[in-house]
C-alpha positions as CSV (number, residue, x, y, z in Angstrom):
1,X,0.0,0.0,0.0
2,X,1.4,3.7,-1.0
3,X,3.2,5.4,2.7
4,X,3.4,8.8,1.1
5,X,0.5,11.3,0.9
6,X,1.2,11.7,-2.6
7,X,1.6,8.4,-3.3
8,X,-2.2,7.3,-1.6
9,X,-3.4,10.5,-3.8
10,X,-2.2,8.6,-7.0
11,X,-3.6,5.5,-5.9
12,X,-7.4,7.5,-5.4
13,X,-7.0,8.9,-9.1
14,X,-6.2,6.3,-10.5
15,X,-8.9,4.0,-9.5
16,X,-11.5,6.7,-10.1
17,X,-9.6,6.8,-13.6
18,X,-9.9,3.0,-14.3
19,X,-13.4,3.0,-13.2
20,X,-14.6,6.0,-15.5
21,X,-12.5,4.5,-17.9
22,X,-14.6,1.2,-17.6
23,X,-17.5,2.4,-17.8
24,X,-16.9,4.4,-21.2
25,X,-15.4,1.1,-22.5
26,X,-18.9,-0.6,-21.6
27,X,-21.3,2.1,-23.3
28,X,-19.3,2.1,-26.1
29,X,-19.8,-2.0,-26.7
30,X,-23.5,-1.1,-26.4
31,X,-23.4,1.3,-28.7
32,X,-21.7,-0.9,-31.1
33,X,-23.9,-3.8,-30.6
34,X,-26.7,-1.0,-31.0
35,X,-25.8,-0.5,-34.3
36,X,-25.1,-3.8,-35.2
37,X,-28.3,-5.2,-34.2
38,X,-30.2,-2.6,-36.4
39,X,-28.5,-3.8,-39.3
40,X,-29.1,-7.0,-38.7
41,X,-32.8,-6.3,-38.5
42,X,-32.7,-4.3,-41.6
43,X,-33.4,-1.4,-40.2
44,X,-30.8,0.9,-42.1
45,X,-32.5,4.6,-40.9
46,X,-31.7,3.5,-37.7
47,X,-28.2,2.1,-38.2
48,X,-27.2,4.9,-39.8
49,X,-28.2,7.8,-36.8
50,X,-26.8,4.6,-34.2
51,X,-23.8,4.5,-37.0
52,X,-22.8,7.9,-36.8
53,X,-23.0,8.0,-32.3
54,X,-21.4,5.2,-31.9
55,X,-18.4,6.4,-34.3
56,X,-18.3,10.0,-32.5
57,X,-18.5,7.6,-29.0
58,X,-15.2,5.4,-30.5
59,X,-13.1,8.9,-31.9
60,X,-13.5,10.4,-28.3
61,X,-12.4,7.0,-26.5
62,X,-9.6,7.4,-28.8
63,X,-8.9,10.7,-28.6
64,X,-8.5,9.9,-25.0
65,X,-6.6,6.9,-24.6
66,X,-9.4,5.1,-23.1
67,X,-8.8,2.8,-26.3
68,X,-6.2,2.1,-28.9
69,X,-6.7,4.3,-32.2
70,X,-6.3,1.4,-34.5
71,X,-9.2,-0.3,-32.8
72,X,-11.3,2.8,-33.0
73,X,-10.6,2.5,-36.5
74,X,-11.6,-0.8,-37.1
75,X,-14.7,-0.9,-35.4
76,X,-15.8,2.0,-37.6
77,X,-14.7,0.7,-40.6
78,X,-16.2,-2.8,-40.0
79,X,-19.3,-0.8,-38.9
80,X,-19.0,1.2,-42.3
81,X,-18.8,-1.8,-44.2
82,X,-21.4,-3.4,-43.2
83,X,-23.4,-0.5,-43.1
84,X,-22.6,-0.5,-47.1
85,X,-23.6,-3.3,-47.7
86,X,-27.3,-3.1,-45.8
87,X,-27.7,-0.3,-47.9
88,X,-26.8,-2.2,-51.4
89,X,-29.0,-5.1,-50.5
């Protein structure tokens, strides 16, 4: 356990850090499965307004550091893609 006042001070932000951090990582995956369960219904209005929250959600995790870019930038390109092709179907 941290001795020094500073120490025990880093130890409070950082668990109020991973816990924020968490729950961001856990309202994203809704979002995403959100979006993906409109386009598996067919439903492409509503993918595409779920599409374009759940991408701003993923760039500002990002942006962040809650995730890894590259990950935020697959799940919207996956997300994109099938998005595509809902809408050639």
């Amino acid at each position: 356990m941290a001795n020094s006042s500073q120490a025990k001070k880093r130890a409070r932000q950082a668990e109020v850090r991973r816990c924020r951090n968490a729950s961001q990582r856990s309202e994203m995956r809704t979002y995403l499965k959100q979006v993906a369960k409109s386009i598996e219904e067919g439903n492409e209005p509503a993918a595409k307004t779920l599409y374009v929250k759940a991408c701003s959600m993923v760039a500002r995790l990002a942006s962040r550091g809650v995730i890894a870019k590259n990950k935020a930038a697959r799940h919207q390109s996956r997300l994109n893609a099938r998005l595509k092709k809902l809408a050639q179907a």
